[in-house]
C-alpha positions in Angstrom: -55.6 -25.1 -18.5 -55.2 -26.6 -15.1 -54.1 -30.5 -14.6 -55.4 -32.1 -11.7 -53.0 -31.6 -9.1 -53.4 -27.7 -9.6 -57.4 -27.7 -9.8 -56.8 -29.6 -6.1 -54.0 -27.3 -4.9 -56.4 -24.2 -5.8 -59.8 -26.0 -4.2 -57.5 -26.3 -1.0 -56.5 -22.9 -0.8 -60.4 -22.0 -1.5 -61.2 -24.2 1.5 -58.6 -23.2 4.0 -59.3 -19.5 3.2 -63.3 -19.5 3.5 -62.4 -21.8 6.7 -60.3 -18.7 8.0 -63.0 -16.2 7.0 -65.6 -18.1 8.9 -64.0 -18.6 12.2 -62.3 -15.9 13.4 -62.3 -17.6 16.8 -60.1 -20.2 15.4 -57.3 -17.6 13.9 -57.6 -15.7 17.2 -56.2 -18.2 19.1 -53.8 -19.2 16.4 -52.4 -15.6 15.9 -52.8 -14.9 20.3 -50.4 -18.5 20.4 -48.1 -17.5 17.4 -48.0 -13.5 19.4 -47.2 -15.1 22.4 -44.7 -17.2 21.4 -42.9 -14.3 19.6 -43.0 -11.8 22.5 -41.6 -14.3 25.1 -38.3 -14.4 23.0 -37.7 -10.7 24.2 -39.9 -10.5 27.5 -41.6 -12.7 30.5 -45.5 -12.6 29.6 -47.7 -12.5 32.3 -50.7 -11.9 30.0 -51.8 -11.4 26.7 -55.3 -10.3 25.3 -55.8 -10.6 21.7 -59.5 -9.3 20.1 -60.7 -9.0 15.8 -62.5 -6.7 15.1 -63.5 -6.2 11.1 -64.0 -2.8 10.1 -65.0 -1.5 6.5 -64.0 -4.5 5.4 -60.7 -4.5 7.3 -59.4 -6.6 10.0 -58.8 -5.0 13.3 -56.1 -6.7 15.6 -55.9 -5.0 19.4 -53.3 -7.0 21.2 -51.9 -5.9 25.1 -49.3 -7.3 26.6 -48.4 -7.3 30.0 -44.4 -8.7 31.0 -42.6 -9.3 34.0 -39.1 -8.4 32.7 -37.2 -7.6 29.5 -34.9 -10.4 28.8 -31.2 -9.8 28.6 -30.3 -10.0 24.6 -26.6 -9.0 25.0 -25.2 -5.7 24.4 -25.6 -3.6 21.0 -21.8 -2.1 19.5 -22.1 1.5 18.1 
Protein backbone atom coordinates (compact mmCIF):
# COMPACT_ATOMS: atom_id res chain seq x y z
CA UNK A 1 0.00 0.00 0.00
CA UNK A 2 1.04 3.39 -1.10
CA UNK A 3 0.93 6.53 1.53
CA UNK A 4 0.25 9.67 0.14
CA UNK A 5 3.41 11.12 -0.75
CA UNK A 6 4.06 8.07 -3.05
CA UNK A 7 0.42 7.91 -4.69
CA UNK A 8 1.57 11.87 -5.63
CA UNK A 9 5.16 11.06 -6.65
CA UNK A 10 3.61 8.21 -9.02
CA UNK A 11 0.63 10.69 -10.44
CA UNK A 12 3.59 13.13 -11.28
CA UNK A 13 5.59 10.81 -13.11
CA UNK A 14 2.22 9.72 -14.97
CA UNK A 15 1.73 13.37 -15.80
CA UNK A 16 5.17 14.42 -16.94
CA UNK A 17 5.40 11.24 -19.05
CA UNK A 18 1.92 11.47 -21.03
CA UNK A 19 3.10 15.37 -21.16
CA UNK A 20 6.36 14.03 -23.00
CA UNK A 21 4.32 11.57 -25.19
CA UNK A 22 2.08 14.24 -26.29
CA UNK A 23 4.39 16.95 -27.38
CA UNK A 24 7.16 15.84 -29.10
CA UNK A 25 7.79 19.43 -30.18
CA UNK A 26 8.49 20.27 -26.69
CA UNK A 27 11.25 17.31 -26.16
CA UNK A 28 12.66 18.27 -29.49
CA UNK A 29 13.79 21.33 -28.55
CA UNK A 30 14.76 20.14 -25.14
CA UNK A 31 16.89 17.28 -26.50
CA UNK A 32 18.17 19.77 -29.89
CA UNK A 33 19.31 22.36 -26.61
CA UNK A 34 20.67 19.61 -24.36
CA UNK A 35 22.60 18.12 -28.10
CA UNK A 36 23.80 21.36 -28.58
CA UNK A 37 25.15 22.09 -25.53
CA UNK A 38 27.05 18.76 -25.44
CA UNK A 39 28.69 19.02 -28.90
CA UNK A 40 29.99 22.55 -28.34
CA UNK A 41 32.21 21.11 -25.47
CA UNK A 42 34.28 19.34 -28.35
CA UNK A 43 33.44 21.50 -31.49
CA UNK A 44 32.27 25.27 -32.79
CA UNK A 45 28.49 24.60 -34.03
CA UNK A 46 27.40 26.38 -36.79
CA UNK A 47 24.15 24.40 -37.02
CA UNK A 48 22.24 21.72 -35.73
CA UNK A 49 18.99 20.05 -37.04
CA UNK A 50 17.30 17.76 -34.86
CA UNK A 51 13.85 15.77 -36.22
CA UNK A 52 11.50 12.58 -34.30
CA UNK A 53 10.30 10.44 -36.12
CA UNK A 54 8.25 7.31 -34.35
CA UNK A 55 8.47 4.21 -36.03
CA UNK A 56 6.84 0.71 -35.04
CA UNK A 57 6.47 2.14 -31.96
CA UNK A 58 10.05 3.40 -31.73
CA UNK A 59 11.41 6.75 -31.51
CA UNK A 60 13.61 7.96 -34.37
CA UNK A 61 16.22 10.75 -33.53
CA UNK A 62 18.16 12.15 -36.99
CA UNK A 63 20.40 14.83 -35.68
CA UNK A 64 23.27 16.71 -38.20
CA UNK A 65 25.74 18.69 -37.12
CA UNK A 66 27.59 21.08 -38.89
CA UNK A 67 31.07 22.78 -36.83
CA UNK A 68 33.53 25.25 -37.61
CA UNK A 69 36.50 23.65 -35.81
CA UNK A 70 37.44 20.89 -33.40
CA UNK A 71 38.39 22.36 -30.14
CA UNK A 72 41.79 21.68 -28.76
CA UNK A 73 41.24 19.09 -25.72
CA UNK A 74 45.04 18.54 -24.93
CA UNK A 75 47.02 15.75 -26.00
CA UNK A 76 46.25 11.84 -25.35
CA UNK A 77 49.60 9.74 -23.69
CA UNK A 78 49.93 6.14 -25.22
Amino acid sequence: MYNIAKLGEIRLQNVLLKDKQQNPKVILNMLKSDLRNLLENYMEIATLNADIEIENGFYKLKVEANARQIKTIGTLKD
